[in-house]
N, C-alpha and C positions, 0 to 999 in steps of 0.2 A: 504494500500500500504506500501511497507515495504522500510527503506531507504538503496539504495545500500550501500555496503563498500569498502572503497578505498584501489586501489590494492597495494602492497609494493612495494618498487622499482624495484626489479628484476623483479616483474612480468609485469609492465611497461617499464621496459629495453626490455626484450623479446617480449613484444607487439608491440614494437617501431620499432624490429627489421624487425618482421614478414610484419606490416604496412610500406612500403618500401618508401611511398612517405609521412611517418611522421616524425616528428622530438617530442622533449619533453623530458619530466622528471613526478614525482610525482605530479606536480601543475599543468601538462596542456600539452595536445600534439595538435602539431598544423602544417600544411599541406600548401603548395602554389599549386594554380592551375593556369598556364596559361591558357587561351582561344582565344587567336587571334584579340579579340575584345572586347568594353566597351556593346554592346548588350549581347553580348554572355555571358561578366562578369553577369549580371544583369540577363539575364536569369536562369544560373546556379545558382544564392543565391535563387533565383524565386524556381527553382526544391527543391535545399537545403531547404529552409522554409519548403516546403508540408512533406518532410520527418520528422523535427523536432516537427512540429507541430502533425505528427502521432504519434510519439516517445511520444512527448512531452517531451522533451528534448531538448535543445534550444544553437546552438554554438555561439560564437561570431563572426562576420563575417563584414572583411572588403573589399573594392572593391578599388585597384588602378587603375586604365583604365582598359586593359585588363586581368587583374593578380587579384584571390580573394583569401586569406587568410582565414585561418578557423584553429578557436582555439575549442575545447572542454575539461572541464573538470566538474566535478559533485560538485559545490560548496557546498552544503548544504552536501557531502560527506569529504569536506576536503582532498581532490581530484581527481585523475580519477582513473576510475569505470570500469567494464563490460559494463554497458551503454555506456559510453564513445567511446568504443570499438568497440562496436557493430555500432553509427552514424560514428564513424569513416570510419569503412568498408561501408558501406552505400554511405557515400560522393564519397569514393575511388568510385564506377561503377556509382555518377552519374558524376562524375570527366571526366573516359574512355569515356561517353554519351559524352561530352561537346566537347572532343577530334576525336571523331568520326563524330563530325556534322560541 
């Protein structure tokens, strides 16, 4: 397996842009989703996990009642990555999923 390489900042700036409900820099882009609810929170890190765990790629993820937080960046890359990217948009439709139910 080969270790991804971290993107420079512009290509993180334009990532950031394109990702509309991300925020971030070189160290770490990171996302708020309401939900409506502390079930729904908890479901959606539930979806969030199975995706990670496919990736294997692993965001940090916190739950305020309703409202989760989700940071990703590729540590052992010295920062975010295509990987990154990629769970990012990921979270992003199971996010829309979360808002739809």
């Amino acid at each position: 397996m080969t270790r991804p390489e971290a993107l420079s900042a512009d290509q993180v700036a334009t990532a950031v842009a394109e990702l509309t409900h991300w925020d971030g820099d070189t160290q770490g882009i990171y996302r708020r989703v309401e939900t409506g609810s502390f079930r729904a929170a908890v479901e959606l890190v539930d979806r969030i996990a199975d995706v990670a765990e496919e990736m294997d790629h692993h965001p940090d993820l916190d739950i305020r009642y309703s409202c989760v937080r989700v940071s990703v960046v590729t540590h052992s890359a010295g920062g975010v990555t295509d990987l990154d990217l990629e769970l990012a948009r990921r979270v992003d439709v199971l996010a829309e999923d979360a808002d739809a139910g």
